[in-house]
N, C-alpha and C positions, 0 to 999 in steps of 0.2 A: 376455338383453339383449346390444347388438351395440354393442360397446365402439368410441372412437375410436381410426383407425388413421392418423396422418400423415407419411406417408414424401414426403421432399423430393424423393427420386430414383422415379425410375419400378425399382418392384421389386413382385416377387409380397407377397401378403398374407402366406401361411403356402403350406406344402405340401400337396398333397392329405392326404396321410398322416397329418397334424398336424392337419387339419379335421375329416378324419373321427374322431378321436378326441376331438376338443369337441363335434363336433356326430352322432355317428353313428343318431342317434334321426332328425333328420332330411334330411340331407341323403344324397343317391346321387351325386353324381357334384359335382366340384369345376371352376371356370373361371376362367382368368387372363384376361379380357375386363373386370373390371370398372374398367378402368383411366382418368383421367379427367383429361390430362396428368399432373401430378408429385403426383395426390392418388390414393391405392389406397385405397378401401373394400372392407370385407370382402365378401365374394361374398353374391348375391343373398338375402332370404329363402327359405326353404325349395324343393330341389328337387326335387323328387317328381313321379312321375309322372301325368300324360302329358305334363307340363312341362318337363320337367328338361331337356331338349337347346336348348330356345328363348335365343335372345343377346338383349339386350337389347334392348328394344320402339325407340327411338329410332335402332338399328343398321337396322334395318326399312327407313328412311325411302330412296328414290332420290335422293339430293340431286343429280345431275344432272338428273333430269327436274324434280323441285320442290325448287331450289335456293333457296326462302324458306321451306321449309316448317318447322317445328320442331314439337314437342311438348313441351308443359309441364305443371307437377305445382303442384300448391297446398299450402302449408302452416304452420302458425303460424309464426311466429320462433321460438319456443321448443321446438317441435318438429325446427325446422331447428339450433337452437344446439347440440343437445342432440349430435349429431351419433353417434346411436346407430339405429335400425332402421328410421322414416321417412326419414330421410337417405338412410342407405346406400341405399332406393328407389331417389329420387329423383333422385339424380345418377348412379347406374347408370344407369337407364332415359329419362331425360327431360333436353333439352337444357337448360331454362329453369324458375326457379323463381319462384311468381308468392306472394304474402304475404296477399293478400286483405284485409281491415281493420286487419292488428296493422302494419302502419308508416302509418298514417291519422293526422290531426293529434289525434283525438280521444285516441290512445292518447301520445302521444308529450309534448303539450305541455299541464301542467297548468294550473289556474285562474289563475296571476300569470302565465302565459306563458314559465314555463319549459320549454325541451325537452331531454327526456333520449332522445340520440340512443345510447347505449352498445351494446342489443340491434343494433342497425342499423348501427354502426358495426363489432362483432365479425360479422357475417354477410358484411359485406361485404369485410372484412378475409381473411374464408374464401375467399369465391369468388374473389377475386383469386390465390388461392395456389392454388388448384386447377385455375383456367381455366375455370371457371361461370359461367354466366349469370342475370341477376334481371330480372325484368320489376315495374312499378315499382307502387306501391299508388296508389290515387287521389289527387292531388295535392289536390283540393278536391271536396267533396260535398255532398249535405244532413245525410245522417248520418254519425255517427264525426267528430265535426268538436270543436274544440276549443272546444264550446259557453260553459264557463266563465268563458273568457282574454276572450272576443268578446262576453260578457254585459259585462263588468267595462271593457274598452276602451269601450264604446258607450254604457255608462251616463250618465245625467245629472251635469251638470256644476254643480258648487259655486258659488254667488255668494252673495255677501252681500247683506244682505236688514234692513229696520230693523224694530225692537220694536215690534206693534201695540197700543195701551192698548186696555184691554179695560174694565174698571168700577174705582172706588175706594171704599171704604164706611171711614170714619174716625169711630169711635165716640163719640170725644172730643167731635165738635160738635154730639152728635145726643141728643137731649132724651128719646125712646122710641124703641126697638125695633120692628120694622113687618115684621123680616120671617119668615120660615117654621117654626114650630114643630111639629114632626113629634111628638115627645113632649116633655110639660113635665121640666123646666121651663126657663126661658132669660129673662134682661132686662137691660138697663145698670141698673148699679149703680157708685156710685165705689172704684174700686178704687186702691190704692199711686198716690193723688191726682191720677188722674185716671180719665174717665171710661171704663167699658170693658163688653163683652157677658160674663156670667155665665152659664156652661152648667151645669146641675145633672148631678148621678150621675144614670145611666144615662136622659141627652135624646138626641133627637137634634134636630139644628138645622142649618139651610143661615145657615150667618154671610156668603155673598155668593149672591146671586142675579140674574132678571131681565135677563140677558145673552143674545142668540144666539149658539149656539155654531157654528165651519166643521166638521165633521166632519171634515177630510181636517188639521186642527191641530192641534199639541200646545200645550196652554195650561200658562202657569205662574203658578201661583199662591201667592203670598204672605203669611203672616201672623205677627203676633208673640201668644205666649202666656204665661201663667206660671200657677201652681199654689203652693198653700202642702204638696202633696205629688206625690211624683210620681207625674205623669199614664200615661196610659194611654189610648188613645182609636183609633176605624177611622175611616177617610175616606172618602168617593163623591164623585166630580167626576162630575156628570150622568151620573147611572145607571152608572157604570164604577166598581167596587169600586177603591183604589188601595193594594197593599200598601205600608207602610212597614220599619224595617231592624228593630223589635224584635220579640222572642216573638210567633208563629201571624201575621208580618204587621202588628201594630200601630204605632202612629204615639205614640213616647214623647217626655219629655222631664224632665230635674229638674227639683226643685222649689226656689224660692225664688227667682229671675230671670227676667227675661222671655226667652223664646228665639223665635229667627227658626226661623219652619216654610214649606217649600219643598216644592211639591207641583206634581209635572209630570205631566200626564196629558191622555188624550184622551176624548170624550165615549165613550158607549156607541150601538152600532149605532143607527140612528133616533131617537137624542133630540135636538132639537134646544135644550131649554131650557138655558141655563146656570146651572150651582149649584154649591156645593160644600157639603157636608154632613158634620158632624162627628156621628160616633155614641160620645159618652161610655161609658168603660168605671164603673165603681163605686168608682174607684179614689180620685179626687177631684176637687174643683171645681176649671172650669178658666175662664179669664177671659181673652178675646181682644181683640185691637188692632190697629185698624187692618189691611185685606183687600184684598191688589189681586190684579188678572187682567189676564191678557193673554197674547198668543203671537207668535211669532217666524216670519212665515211660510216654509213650503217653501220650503229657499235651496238648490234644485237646480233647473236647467231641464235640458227635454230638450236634444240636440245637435243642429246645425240639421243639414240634409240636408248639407254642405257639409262639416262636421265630421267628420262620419259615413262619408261616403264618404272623406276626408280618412285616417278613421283604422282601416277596413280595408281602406284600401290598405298601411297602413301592416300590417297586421296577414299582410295578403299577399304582401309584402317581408320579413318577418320569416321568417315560415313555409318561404317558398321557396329564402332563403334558405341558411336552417339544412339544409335537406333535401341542397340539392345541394352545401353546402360539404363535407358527412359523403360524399354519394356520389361527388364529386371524377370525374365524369364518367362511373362503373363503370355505375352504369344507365342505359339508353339508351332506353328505350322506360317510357313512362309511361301511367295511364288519366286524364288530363288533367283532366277532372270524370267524373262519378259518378252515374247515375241521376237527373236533372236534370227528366225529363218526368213531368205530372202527367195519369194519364190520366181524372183526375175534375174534369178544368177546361177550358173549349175555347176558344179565341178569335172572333172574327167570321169571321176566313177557315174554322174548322172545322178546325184543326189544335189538339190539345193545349198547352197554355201548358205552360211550366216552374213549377215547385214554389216556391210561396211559404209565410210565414210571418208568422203576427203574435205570435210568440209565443218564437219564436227570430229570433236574427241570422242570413241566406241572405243566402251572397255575391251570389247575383247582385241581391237586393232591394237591395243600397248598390249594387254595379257597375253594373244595369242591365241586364236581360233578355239585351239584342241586344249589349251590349259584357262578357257576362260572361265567354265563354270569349275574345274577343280580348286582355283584360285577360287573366286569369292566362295564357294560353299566352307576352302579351308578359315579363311578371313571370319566369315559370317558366324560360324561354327565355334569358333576359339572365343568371339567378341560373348555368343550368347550364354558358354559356358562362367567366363569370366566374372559376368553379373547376375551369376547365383543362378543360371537356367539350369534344368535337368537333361542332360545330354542325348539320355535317352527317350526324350518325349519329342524331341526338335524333329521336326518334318520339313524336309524341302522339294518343293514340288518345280517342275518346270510348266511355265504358261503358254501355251501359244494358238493362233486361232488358225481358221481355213483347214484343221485336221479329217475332215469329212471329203480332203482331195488328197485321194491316195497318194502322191506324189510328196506331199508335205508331211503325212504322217511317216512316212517312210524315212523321209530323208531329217525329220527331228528324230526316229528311232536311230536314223545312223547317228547324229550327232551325240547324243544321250550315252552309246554305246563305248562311242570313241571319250568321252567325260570319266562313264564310269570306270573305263580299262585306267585311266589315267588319276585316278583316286575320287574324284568329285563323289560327295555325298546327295544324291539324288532320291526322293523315296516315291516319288509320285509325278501325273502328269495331271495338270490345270487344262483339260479342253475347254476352251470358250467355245460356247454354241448357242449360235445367234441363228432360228430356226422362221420356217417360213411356209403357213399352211398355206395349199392354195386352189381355188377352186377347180382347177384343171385336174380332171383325175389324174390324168397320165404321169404329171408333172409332179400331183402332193403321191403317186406311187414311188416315183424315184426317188424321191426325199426319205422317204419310208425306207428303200430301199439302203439308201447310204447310209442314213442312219445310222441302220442295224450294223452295216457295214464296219459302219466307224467305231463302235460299240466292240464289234468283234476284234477291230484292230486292238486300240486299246486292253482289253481286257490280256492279250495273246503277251503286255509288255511284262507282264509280273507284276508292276508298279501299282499302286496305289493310285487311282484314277478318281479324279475329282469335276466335276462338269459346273460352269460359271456363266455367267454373262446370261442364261438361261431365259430368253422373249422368244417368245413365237409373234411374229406376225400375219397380217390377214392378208393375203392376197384375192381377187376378185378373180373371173376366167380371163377379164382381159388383160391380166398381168400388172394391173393398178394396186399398190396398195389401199388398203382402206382404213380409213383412221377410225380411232376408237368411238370418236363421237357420232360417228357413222355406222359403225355396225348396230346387225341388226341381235336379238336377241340368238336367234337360230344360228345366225354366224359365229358371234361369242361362241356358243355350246360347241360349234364345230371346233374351235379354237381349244376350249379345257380338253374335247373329248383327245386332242392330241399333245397337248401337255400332260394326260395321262398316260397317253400311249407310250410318251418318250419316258417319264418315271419308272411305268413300269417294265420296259424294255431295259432299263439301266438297271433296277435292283432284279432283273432274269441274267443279265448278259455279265454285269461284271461280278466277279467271284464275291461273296460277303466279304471275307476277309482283305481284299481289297477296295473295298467301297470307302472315298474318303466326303461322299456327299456331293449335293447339288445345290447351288447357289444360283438363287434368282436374282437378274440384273434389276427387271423395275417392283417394286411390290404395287403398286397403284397406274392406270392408266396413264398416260400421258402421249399426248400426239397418235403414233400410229402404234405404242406398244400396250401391250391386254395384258394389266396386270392382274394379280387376284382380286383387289379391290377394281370398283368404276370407281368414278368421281361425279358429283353431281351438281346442280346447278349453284350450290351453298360449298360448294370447292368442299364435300364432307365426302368421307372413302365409305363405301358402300359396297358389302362383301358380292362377288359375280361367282358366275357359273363356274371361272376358274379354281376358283380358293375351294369349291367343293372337289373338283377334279381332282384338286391336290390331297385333298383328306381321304378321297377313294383309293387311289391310286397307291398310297404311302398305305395304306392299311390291308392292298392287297387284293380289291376290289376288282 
């Protein structure tokens, strides 16, 4: 494990001589390059050969010829907090660190809307001290969103609402009994001088009936009783069993007073008749008075559209916020929204609409399709000025993946378009590309081809073009993936030699002055993705064919 090392002053980590005896299993040869202003991490994982002499992949880059170019690494926060052997990577190698979901509102702000910014607070707190850079997690999405807080804000709103009578059945006035005898026995008899309904051991009897019931109501139902012992008895309000507080559920009461019985319940699926039915237990006779019904209708209404928008705007001043008071200006580049295009909806023009919902709260379904990203960019943009950011450094990129199908890049260039006419601050586009060698000529030529494709689209937007999510994986001819612990040496090599290809195709295709860099999704193997490092049998990162591709490739090779 690769323990944290933070020296204030720029000094070596250890000596060679001192390394190689902590580490002499794997390391060959020892480097004071790993230096990153006033923060020294302990020297790369594992140098072994045919690696060990390469500097770090980001030392590569010509920053005179592509003085925008960067290179960026993904990784949880808590892999970054940890600041043990993903770390030391990452800031060795890679100018910028990018988070992916784990600083998303879904993770940060729970169901009452509180946000616990502390992981993102101590990150950021690091990178300041070091002189690193963070590239910012989605400000707003469909998913990872603080579905909860945004359920709970938009819910239905309380109003008072008056008591509806429902029936009254008063025994006292009534000369016979008329109504439903399920099992005998049951009748008015005078009872403690006056008149009252007699339910025998083990009847059952609907003492109120004859009523339509709302399904969507809670009825409450009223009655007094009494017993010369104590009772014992189950209830059905219209086919809905209704537990009471005593033994298995039942509905008691002592004996020798009349007691007030209160039964709240709702009918059962598809009944509409109203009743309420007393199933006597053996315990003893019980003799009722006087029966009413009634309910109190739904004292919620929805929230008008006016409310609603009202109060995730409110919920989008909160969120933004809180984000940029924690980041105090430190992140400068953000992915603005998040995968927004639905490529299973299309409009009348025949571009893809954005992703709706009936089922969750989507910002843009309050904000409004065409004023969704103007809104949060304005929101976002004012929160990050406020807490001391520099206006003119703020980057807001748009994220979205599947751009390598013309249809989708087309129809985000419509959306993007319609944004900009409409004020949205926009500077760049976030392609995720999740990429896929594979042994089929035919097949890794088409990929080639799109590729470039996709390359030339992008580049045609103006914008600032940024590429993320960056795996290649291995495909076999029979269309199997292959996982990493499977591949063979010669397949790896086939893998970098086309993670070069795509590098270099990126810093040919998109203009310099547009280049906002490329961020690699895994930096280390894992399952079927080929990161720069393998991994080895001691779970230690062990630099691959990739991590050279990457230093050829960035240097022009």
């Amino acid at each position: 494990m690769i323990t944290k090392i933070n020296y204030r002053n720029r000094m070596k980590w250890l000596s060679c001589a001192a390394f190689f005896t902590l580490h002499a299993s794997l390391i060959t040869s020892c480097a004071d390059y790993n230096t990153t202003d006033d923060f020294t991490v302990q020297p790369d994982p594992a140098f072994v050969e045919p690696y060990k002499d390469l500097a770090p992949v980001k030392s590569y880059i010509d920053r005179t010829s592509y003085p925008n170019m960067t290179l960026g690494a993904t990784l949880k926060v808590a892999d970054f907090n940890k600041q043990e052997l993903a770390h030391a990577a990452a800031v060795t190698n890679f100018d910028n660190i990018a988070f992916g979901t784990t600083l998303m509102s879904g993770t940060i702000v729970n169901a009452k809307g509180v946000m616990n910014f502390l992981d993102m607070s101590d990150l950021l707190t690091h990178v300041e001290e070091i002189g690193y850079e963070v590239y910012g997690s989605p400000l707003v999405a469909n998913a990872n969103q603080c579905d909860e807080w945004l359920s709970l804000l938009t819910a239905p709103i309380e109003i008072a609402v008056d008591y509806v009578e429902g029936k009254t059945v008063d025994y006292n006035t009534m000369s016979t009994f008329d109504g439903t005898v399920e099992k005998p026995s049951a009748s008015l008899e005078t009872y403690d001088g006056q008149k009252a309904l007699k339910i025998g051991t083990a009847a059952k009897v609907r003492i109120i009936e004859g009523f339509e019931v709302d399904p969507q109501a809670k009825y409450t139902t009223t009655f007094w009783a009494k017993a010369d012992k104590d009772a014992s008895f189950d209830i059905t309000f219209s086919g809905n069993p209704v537990a009471g507080s005593g033994p298995n559920g039942k509905w008691t009461f002592k004996a020798g007073k009349w007691t007030k019985i209160v039964v709240e319940a709702q009918s059962a699926e598809g009944v509409t008749e109203g009743y309420l039915r007393i199933d006597n237990s053996r315990s003893a006779v019980i003799y009722i008075q006087k029966v009413q019904v009634g309910y109190y209708p739904d004292n919620h209404r929805p929230q008008t559209a006016q409310e609603q928008k009202d109060t995730i705007n409110y919920a989008l001043n909160a969120w933004c916020d809180g984000v940029m008071k924690i980041n105090a200006g430190r992140i400068k580049s953000f992915d603005l929204i998040d995968e927004a295009i639905d490529t299973k909806a299309k409009l009348e023009n025949g571009m893809y609409d954005l992703k709706h919902s009936e089922e969750k709260i989507f910002w843009q379904d309050v904000l409004g399709s065409e004023n969704y990203a103007p809104v949060v960019s304005r929101i976002a943009s004012g929160a990050f000025e406020r807490h001391g950011g520099n206006a003119s450094e703020l980057k807001f990129f748009i994220s979205e993946t599947g751009l390598e199908d013309q249809k989708t890049f087309e129809s985000l260039k419509y959306w993007i378009g319609i944004w900009d006419a409409n004020g949205a601050k926009i500077d760049g586009i976030n392609a995720k590309l999740n990429l896929t060698y594979s042994e089929n000529a035919e097949k890794q030529a088409q990929t080639v081809a799109t590729l470039n494709s996709l390359l030339d689209n992008l580049a045609s937007t103006g914008k600032l073009i940024r590429l993320s999510n960056f795996d290649i994986r291995y495909q076999g001819a029979d269309g199997a993936n292959v996982p990493a612990d499977k591949i063979t040496s010669e397949q790896r090599q086939q893998v970098a030699d086309f993670y070069g290809q795509v590098i270099k195709a990126y810093m040919n295709k998109i203009p310099h002055d547009k280049q906002a860099g490329i961020c690699k999704g895994s930096l280390a193997d894992s399952s079927d993705l080929v990161g720069l490092w393998s991994v080895d049998k001691n779970n230690d990162w062990v630099r691959s064919a990739v991590y050279k591709a990457f230093c050829d490739a960035l240097s022009g090779k």
